[in-house]
C-alpha positions as CSV (number, residue, x, y, z in Angstrom):
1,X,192.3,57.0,71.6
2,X,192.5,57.8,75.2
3,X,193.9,54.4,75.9
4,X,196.8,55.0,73.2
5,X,197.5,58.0,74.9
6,X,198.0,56.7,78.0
7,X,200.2,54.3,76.5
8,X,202.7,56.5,74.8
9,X,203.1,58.6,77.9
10,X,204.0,55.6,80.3
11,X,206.7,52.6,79.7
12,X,204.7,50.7,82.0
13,X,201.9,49.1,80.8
14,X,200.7,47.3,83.4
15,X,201.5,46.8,87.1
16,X,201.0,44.0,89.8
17,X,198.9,44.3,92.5
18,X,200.9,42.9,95.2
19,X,197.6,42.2,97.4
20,X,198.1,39.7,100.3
21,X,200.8,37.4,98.6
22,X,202.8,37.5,101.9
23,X,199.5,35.3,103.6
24,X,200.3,32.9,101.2
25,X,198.6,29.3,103.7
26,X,195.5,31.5,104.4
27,X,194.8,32.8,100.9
28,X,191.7,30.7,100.7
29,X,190.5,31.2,103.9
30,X,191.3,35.0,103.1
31,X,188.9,34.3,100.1
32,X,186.2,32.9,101.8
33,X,186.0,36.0,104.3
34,X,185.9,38.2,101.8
35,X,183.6,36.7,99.6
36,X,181.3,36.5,102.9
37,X,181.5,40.2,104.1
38,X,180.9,40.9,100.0
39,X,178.2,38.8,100.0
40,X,176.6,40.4,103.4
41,X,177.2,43.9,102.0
42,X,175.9,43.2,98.4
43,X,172.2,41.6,100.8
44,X,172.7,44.6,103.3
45,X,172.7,47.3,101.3
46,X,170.1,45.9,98.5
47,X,167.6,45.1,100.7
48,X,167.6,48.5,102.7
49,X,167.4,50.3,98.9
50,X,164.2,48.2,98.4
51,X,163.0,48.9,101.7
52,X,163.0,52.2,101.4
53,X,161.3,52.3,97.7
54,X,158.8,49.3,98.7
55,X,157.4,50.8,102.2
56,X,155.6,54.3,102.3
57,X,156.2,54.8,105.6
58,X,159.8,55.1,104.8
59,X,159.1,58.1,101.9
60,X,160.9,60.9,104.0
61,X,164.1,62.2,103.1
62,X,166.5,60.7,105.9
63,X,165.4,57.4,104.1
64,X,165.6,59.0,101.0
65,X,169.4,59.9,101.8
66,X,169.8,56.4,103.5
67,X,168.8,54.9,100.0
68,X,171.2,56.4,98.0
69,X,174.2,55.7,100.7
70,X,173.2,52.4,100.3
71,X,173.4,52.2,96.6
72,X,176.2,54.3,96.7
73,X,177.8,51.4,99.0
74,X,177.1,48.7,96.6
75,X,178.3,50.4,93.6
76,X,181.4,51.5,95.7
77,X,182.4,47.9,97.3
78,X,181.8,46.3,94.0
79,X,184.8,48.3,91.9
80,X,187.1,47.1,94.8
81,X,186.0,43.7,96.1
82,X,186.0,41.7,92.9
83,X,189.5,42.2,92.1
84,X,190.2,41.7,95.8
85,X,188.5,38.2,95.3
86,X,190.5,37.4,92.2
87,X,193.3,38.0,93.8
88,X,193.3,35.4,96.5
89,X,192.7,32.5,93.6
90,X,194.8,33.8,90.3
91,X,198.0,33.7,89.6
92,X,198.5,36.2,87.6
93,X,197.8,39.8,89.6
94,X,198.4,42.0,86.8
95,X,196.2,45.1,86.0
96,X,196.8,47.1,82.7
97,X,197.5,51.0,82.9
98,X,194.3,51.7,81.4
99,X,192.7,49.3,84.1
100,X,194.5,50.7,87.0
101,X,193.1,54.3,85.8
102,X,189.4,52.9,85.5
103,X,189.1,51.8,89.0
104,X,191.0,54.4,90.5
105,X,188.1,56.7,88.7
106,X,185.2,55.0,89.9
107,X,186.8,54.5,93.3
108,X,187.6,58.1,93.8
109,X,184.6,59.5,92.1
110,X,182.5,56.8,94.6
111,X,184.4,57.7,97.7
112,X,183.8,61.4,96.9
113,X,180.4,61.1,96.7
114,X,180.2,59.3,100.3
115,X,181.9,62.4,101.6
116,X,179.1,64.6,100.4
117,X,176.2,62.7,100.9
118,X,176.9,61.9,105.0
119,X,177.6,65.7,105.0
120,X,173.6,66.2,103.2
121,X,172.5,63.7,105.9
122,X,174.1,66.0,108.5
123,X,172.0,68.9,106.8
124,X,169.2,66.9,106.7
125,X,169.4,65.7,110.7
126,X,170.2,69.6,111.5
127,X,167.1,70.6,109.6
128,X,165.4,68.0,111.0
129,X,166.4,69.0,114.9
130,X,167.3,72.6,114.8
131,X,164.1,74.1,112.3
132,X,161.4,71.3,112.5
133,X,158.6,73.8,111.5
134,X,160.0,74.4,108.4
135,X,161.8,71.3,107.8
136,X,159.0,69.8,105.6
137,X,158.7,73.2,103.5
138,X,162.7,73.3,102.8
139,X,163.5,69.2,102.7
140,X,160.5,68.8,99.5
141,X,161.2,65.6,97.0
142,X,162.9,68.7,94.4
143,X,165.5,69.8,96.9
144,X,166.7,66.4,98.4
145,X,167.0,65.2,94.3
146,X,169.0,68.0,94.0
147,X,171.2,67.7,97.0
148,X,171.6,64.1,95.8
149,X,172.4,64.7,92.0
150,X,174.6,67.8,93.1
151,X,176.8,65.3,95.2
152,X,176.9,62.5,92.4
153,X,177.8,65.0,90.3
154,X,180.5,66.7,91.8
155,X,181.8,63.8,93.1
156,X,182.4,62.5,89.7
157,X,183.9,66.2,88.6
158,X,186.2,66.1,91.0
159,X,187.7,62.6,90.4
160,X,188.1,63.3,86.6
161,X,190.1,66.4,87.7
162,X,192.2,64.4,90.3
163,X,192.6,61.4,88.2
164,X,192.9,63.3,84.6
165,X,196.1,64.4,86.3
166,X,197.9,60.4,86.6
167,X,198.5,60.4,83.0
168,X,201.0,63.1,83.3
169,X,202.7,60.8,85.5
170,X,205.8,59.2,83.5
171,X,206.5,55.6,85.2
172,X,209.3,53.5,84.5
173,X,209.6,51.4,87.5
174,X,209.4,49.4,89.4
175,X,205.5,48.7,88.4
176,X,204.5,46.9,91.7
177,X,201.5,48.0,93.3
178,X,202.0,47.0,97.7
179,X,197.9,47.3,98.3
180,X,194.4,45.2,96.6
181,X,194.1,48.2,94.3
182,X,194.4,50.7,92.6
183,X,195.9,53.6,95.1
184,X,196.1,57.1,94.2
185,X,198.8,57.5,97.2
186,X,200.9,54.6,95.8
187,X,200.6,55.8,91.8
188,X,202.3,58.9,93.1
189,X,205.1,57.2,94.9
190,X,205.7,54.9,91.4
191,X,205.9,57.9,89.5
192,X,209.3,58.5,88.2
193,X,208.9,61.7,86.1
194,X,207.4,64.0,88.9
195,X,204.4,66.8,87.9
196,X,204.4,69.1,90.8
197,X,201.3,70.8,88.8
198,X,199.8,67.4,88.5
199,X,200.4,66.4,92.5
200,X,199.4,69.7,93.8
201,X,196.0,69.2,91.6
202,X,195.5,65.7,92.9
203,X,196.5,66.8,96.9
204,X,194.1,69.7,96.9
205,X,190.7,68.4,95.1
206,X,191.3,65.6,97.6
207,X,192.2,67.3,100.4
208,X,189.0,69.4,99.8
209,X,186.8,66.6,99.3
210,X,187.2,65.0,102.8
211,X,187.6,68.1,104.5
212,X,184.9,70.4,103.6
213,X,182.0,67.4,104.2
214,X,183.6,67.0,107.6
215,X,183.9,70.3,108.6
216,X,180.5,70.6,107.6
217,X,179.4,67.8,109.6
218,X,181.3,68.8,112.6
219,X,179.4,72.3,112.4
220,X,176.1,70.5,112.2
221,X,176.6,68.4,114.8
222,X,177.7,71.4,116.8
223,X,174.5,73.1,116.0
224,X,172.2,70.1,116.9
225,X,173.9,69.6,120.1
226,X,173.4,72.6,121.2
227,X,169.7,72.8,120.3
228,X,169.0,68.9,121.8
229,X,170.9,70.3,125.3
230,X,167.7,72.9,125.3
231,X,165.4,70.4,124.5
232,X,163.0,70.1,128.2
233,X,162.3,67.1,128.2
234,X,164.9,63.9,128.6
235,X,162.3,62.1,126.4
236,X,162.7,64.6,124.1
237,X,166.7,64.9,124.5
238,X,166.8,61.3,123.8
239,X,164.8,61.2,120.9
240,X,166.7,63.8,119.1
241,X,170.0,62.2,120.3
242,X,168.5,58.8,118.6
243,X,168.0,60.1,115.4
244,X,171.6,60.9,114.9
245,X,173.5,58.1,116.6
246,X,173.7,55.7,113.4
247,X,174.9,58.9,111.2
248,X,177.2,59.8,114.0
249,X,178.3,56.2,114.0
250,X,179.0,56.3,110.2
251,X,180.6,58.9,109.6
252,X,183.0,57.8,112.7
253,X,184.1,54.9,110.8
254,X,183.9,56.4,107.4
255,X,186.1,59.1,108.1
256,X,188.2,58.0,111.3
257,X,189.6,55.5,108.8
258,X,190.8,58.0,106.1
259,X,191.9,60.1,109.4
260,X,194.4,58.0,110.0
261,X,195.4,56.4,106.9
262,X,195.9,60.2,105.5
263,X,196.5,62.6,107.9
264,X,198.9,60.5,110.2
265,X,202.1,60.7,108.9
266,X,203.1,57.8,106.2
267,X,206.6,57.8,107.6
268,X,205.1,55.2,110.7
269,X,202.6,53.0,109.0
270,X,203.9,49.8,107.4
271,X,202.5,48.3,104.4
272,X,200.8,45.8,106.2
273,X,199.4,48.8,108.6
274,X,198.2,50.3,105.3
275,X,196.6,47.0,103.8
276,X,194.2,46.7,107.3
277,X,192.8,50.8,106.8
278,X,192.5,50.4,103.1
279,X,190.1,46.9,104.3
280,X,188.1,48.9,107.0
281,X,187.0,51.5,104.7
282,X,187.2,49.9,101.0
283,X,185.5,46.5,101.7
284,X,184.4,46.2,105.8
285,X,182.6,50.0,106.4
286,X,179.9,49.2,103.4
287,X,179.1,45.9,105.4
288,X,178.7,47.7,108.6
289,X,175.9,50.9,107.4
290,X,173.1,49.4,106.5
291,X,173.7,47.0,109.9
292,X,173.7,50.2,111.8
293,X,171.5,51.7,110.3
294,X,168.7,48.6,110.7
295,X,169.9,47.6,114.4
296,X,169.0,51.2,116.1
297,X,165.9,51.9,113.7
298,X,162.6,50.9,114.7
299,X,161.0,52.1,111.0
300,X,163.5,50.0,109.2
301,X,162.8,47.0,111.6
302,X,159.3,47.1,110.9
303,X,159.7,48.2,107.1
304,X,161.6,44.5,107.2
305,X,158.7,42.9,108.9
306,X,156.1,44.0,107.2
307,X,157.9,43.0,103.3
308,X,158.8,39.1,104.9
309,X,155.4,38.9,105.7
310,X,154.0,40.0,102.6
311,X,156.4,37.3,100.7
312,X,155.0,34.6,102.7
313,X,151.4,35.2,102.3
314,X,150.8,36.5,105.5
315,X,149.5,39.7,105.0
């Protein structure tokens, strides 16, 4: 019914993703790439979520938290890089109106949900560093589900409000899409009926979304600073300090990407420009966390260890 809806309301139907048709002599070489960084994210991020169920020594919540990123990072990689993949090797680049709106949901709703779970892993470091006596008594299995269903939640809320609102949208052309998928940015630029109701709905649940985490995170990295600086010892200092470089390091990619591809004005980035930020955070950032994460993490190196091992008999 919904779909039927959607139909009456638009004279577009479908629309074409542009994608990289300019690269047209490197399209499979463009393939290739991207089938490889999917691949490495797909193993990445899969094999740290059964790290952290399969080793006991990683049962504590800041592996509990890395889990769900991690699974989060698959499911959010894989509604963009399939269609990124088809791309390079059909012809035909069309997406349906009702397809567009699907994995611009998912997208959103996924993308949402990384806001607010690096902002819980921020809680959890600041607990962690800034309250260790009572960090056991507050970060119990029952309050780190709940942070975690109260992010997935919310995260899907909010993208069913912002996204509800594209059917409101009239568009009548031109139906071509200048990006791999499915942009909320570009749907609004298409539109040829505007819904200043609509747009306003859309600007501030997103605007809220990224901001809120990071100002959270920015406060509780504030807070831990301050409290590692008192720390005596420089063993100490740099313990504390270690805990939090991979977050720190994820959330700088995370959100310095949608930094600049939001906040800096759209008047100076070119569509190519565009193309590049929408690859760093929709397809190359996934790869990169659980690569972090692993490289500057003893626990996870030995988690790793210890499972290889046990596959090949030798423990």
């Amino acid at each position: 019914m919904g779909h039927m809806q959607w139909k009456n309301q638009t004279s577009i139907t479908k629309f074409i993703l542009l994608g990289f048709r300019n690269l047209n002599e490197v399209q499979i070489l463009l393939f290739v790439l991207f089938l490889v960084i999917y691949i490495v994210t797909l193993a990445g991020n899969l094999l740290m979520v059964m790290l952290v169920v399969a080793d006991q020594q990683l049962h504590t919540p800041m592996y509990f938290f890395l889990g769900n990123l991690s699974f989060l990072d698959t499911c959010y990689t894989s509604v963009i890089a399939p269609r990124l993949l088809s791309g390079f090797l059909a012809e035909d680049r069309t997406m349906s109106f009702g397809d567009c709106i699907t994995q611009l949901f998912f997208f959103s709703a996924l993308a949402c949900i990384e806001c607010f779970l690096l902002a819980v892993m921020a809680y959890d470091r600041y607990l962690a560093i800034c309250n260790p006596l009572s960090y056991n008594v507050i970060m119990n299995l029952r309050f780190c589900l709940q942070l975690v269903s109260a992010s997935w939640i919310t995260g899907f809320s909010v993208s069913a409000l912002a996204v509800g609102m594209v059917p409101q949208l009239s568009f009548c052309g031109p139906n071509e899409i200048n990006n791999f998928f499915c942009d909320m940015e570009k749907l609004l630029k298409l539109s040829c009926k505007k819904s200043p109701l609509a747009e306003m709905i859309i600007l501030v649940s997103c605007s809220l979304v990224s901001l809120v985490p990071f100002l959270f995170i920015v406060m509780s990295y504030i807070l831990i600073l301050s409290a590692t600086l008192q720390i005596a010892s420089s063993a100490g200092r740099q313990k504390a300090f270690s805990t939090c470089a991979s977050h720190l390091l994820v959330v700088s990619l995370y959100y310095g990407t949608i930094v600049i591809m939001y906040v800096s004005p759209s008047a100076e980035k070119s569509p190519a420009f565009h193309k590049a930020l929408s690859i760093m955070y929709t397809v190359v950032t996934p790869m990169f966390n659980p690569i972090i994460y692993s490289l500057r993490n003893k626990e996870v190196k030995g988690a790793f260890r210890k499972v290889m091992l046990q596959n090949l008999g030798m423990i």
